[in-house]
C-alpha positions in Angstrom: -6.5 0.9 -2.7 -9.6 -1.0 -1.6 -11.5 1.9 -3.1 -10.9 0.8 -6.4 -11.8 -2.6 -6.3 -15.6 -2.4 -7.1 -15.0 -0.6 -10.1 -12.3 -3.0 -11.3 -14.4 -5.8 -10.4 -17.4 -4.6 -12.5 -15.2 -3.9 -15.8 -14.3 -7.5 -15.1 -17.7 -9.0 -14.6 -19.4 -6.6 -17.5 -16.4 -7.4 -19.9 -16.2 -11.6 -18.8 -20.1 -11.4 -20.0 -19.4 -9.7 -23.5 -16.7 -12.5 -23.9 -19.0 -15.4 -22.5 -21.9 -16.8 -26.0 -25.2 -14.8 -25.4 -26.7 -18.0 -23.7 -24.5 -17.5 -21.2 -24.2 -13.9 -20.5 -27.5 -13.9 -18.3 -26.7 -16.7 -15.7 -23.0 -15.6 -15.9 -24.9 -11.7 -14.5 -26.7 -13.6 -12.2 -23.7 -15.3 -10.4 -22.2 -12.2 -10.3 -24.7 -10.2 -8.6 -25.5 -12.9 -6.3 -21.5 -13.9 -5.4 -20.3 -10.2 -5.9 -22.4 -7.1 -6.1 -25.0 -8.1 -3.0 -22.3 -9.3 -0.5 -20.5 -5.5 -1.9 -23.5 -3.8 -1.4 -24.0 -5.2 2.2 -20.2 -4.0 3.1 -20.5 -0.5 1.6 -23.6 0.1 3.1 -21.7 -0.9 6.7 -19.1 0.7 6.4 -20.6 4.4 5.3 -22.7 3.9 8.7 -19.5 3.2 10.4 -17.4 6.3 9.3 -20.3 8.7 7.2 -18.1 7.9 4.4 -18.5 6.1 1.1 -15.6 5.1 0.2 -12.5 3.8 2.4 -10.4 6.0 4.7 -7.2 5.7 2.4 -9.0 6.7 -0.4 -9.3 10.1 1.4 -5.5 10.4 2.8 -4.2 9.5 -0.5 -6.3 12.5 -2.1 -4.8 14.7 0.1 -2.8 16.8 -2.0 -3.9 15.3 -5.6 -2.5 18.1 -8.2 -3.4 17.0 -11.4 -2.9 13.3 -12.2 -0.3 13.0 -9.4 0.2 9.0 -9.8 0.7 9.6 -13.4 5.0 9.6 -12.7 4.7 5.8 -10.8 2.2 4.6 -13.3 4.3 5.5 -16.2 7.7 4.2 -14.7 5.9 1.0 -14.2 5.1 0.7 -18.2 7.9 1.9 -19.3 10.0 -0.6 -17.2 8.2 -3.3 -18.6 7.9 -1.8 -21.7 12.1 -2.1 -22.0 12.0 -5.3 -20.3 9.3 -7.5 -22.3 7.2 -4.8 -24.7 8.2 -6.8 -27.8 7.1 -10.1 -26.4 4.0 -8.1 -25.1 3.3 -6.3 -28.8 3.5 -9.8 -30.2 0.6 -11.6 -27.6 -1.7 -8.5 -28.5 -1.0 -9.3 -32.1 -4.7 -10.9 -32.5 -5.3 -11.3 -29.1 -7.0 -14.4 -27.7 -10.7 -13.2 -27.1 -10.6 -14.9 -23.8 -7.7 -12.7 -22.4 -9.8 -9.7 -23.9 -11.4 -9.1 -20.5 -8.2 -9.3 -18.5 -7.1 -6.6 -21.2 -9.7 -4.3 -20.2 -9.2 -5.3 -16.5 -5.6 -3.9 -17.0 -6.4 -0.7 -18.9 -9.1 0.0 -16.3 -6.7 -0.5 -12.8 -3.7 1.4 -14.7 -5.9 4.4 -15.6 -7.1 4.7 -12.1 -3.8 4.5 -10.5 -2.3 8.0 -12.4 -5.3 10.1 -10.3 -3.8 9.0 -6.6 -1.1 10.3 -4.8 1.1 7.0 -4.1 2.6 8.0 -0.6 4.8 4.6 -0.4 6.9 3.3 -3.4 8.1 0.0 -3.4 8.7 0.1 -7.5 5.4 0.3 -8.7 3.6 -2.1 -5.9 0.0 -0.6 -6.6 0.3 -2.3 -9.7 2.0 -5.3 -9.1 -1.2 -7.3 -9.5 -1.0 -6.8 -13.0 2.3 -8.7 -13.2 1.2 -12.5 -13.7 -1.0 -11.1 -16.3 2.4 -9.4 -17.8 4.5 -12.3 -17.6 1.4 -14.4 -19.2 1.6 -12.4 -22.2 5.2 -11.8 -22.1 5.1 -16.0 -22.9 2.5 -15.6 -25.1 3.9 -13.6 -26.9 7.0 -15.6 -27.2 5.6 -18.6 -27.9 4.7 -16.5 -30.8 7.7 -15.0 -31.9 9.9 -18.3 -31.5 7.5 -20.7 -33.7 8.4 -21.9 -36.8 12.2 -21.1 -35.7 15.4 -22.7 -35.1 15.7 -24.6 -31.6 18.6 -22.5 -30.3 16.1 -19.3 -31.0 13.8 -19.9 -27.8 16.5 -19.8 -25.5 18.3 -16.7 -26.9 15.1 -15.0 -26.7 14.5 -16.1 -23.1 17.7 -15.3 -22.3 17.7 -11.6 -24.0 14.6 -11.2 -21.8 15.2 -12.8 -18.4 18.5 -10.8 -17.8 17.6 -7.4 -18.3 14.3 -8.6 -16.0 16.7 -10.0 -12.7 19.1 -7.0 -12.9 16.4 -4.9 -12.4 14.9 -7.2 -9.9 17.7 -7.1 -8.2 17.6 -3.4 -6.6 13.5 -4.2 -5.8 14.7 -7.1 -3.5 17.4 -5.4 -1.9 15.2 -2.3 -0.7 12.1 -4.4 0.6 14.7 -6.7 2.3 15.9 -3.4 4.0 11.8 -2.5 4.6 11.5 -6.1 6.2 14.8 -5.7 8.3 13.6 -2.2 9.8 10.5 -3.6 10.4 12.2 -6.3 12.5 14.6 -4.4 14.3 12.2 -1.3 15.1 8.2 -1.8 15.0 7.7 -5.5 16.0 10.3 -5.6 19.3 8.5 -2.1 20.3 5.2 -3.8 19.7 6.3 -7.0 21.9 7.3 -4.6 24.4 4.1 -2.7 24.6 2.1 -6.3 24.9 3.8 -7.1 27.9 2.4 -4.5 29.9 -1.1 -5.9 28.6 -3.6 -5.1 26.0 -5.3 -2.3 27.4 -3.4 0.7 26.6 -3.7 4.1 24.0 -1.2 4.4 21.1 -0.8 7.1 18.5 1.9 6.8 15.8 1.9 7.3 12.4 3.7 4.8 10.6 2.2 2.1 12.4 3.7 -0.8 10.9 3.5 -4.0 12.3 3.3 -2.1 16.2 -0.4 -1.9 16.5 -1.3 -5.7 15.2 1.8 -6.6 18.0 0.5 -4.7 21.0 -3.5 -5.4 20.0 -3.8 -1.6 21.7 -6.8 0.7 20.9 -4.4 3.3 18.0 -4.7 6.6 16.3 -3.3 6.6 13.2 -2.2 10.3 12.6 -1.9 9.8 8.4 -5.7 9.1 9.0 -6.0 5.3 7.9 -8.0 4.5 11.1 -9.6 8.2 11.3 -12.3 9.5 9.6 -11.6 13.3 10.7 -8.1 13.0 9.6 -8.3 11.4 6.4 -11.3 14.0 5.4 -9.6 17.4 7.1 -6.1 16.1 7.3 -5.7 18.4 10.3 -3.5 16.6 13.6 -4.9 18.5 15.9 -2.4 18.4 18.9 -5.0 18.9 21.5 -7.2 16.1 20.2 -4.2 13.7 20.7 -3.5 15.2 24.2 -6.9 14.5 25.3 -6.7 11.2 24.4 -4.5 10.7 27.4 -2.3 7.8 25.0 0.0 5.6 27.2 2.7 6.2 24.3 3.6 8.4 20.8 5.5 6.7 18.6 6.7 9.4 16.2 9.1 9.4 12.8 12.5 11.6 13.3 15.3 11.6 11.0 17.9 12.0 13.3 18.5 9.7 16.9 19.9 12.4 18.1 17.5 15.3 17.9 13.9 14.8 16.9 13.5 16.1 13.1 10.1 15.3 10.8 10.6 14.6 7.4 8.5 16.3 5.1 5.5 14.0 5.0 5.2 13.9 8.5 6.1 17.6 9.5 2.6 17.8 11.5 4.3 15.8 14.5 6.1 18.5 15.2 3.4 20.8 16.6 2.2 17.1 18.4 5.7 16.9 20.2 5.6 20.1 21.0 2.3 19.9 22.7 2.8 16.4 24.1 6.4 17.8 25.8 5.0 20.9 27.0 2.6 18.8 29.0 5.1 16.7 30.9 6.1 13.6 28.4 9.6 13.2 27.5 11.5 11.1 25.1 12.0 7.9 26.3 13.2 5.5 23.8 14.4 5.3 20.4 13.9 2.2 17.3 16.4 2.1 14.7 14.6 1.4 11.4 17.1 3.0 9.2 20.2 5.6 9.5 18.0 8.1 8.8 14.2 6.8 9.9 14.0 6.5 13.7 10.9 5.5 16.1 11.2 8.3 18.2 9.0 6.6 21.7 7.1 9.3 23.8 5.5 9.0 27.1 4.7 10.3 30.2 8.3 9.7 33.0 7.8 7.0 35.6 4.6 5.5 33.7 4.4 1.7 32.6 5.5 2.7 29.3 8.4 4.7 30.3 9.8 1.9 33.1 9.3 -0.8 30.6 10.8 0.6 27.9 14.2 1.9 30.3 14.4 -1.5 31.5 14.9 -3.6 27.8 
């Protein structure tokens, strides 16, 4: 989440300078105000004039029903799984740890902490944190560099070896389900967003797991989770008649079923927007397999561009 990044960035700037001699710390603050906190400030500062917010729209839609530490679950899958995988090698690099890598520490401790107070509304094994895993991997050979000096020469391998398997089996399961992300992706939101771009660039769009549709088509969208919406993302309210009076040449709504249009539970406010949107003369007019049970479920108004186009492919 974008919203985190200044904070992370000034634990890393405040903790490089306590690592840095003390006749450094002051130019090392310097280039860091000047190459990081004034551009920051200049971007904040735009974008709460753009959407009367301070912080960025996700930030909001991810807050939406927080509970009490509700990313706590993903955070603590991720450490565990690399706690199995490579804690020993990990406990052995933070055995005196190299005051260099001390701010990275703290750069860690700092982007994990925040991560258990959002709600993570996509999975993808752990991917908030994912940019935490060179850093793992650094101190995972560290750390093994540690534990195999002084030893035998078949010792490195076995250790490697003990390591590495356990790390591509469970690997293996993470690659097979983004593959299956990119393949719905391929077969569902980029041919609908081709097929929307023929008709031209000027058109109104309003789905909710955009994808790579919107960035296809270059049309003018309204994302109903709120990620382009301030009203949303604060109220969380689809309000049927707003998206009615926007007049959108299509709705590209989520159904679990091809056969019959059925919300999952994240997305159960499109019902009452069907509804509307069907009670005011559009009809169902195509359907985008993403998965057996995850359908783009194509809106629009009978005999419009969208609606000939889309009966034509």
């Amino acid at each position: 989440m974008k919203s985190l990044k200044p904070r992370i960035a000034v634990v890393a700037i405040v903790a490089t300078a306590l690592a840095l001699p003390r006749s450094e710390r002051v130019a090392s603050l310097r280039h860091a105000l000047l190459g990081y906190a004034l551009p920051a400030t200049v971007y904040v500062a735009w974008r709460w004039s753009w959407y009367g917010l301070p912080f960025p729209l996700p930030f909001y839609v991810k807050l939406a029903h927080p509970g009490r530490l509700p990313g706590w679950p993903d955070v603590r899958a991720w450490v565990l799984g690399h706690s199995l995988l490579e804690g020993l090698l990990v406990l052995a690099a933070l055995t005196g740890l190299p005051r260099t890598l001390r701010p990275a520490l703290l750069i860690v401790l700092a982007l994990t902490a925040f991560f258990v107070l959002p709600q993570h509304l996509m999975g993808y094994q752990s991917r908030y944190l994912s940019p935490l895993e060179p850093l793992v991997a650094a101190l995972a050979t560290l750390g093994l560099t540690r534990l195999t000096a002084r030893r035998p020469a078949w010792f490195a391998p076995l250790v490697t070896a003990v390591t590495l398997v356990p790390v591509v089996l469970a690997l293996a399961p993470v690659a097979a389900d983004r593959l299956t992300y990119a393949d719905g992706l391929e077969a569902a939101h980029l041919p609908l967003g081709r097929d929307l771009r023929r008709l031209g660039t000027h058109g109104t769009l309003v789905m909710s797991d955009g994808g790579a549709t919107p960035y296809t088509c270059g049309w003018w969208t309204l994302d109903l989770t709120g990620l382009d919406d301030a009203t949303i993302a604060v109220t969380h309210r689809r309000d049927p008649a707003r998206v009615l009076a926007l007049a959108p040449d299509a709705v590209v709504l989520v159904s679990r079923s091809r056969e019959h249009f059925t919300p999952w539970d994240w997305n159960a406010y499109e019902g009452p927007v069907a509804d509307t949107l069907v009670a005011h003369g559009y009809a169902h007019v195509d359907t985008r397999r993403f998965a057996d049970d995850y359908w783009l479920w194509v809106l629009a108004r009978p005999g419009s561009r969208v609606a000939t186009a889309l009966a034509r492919r």
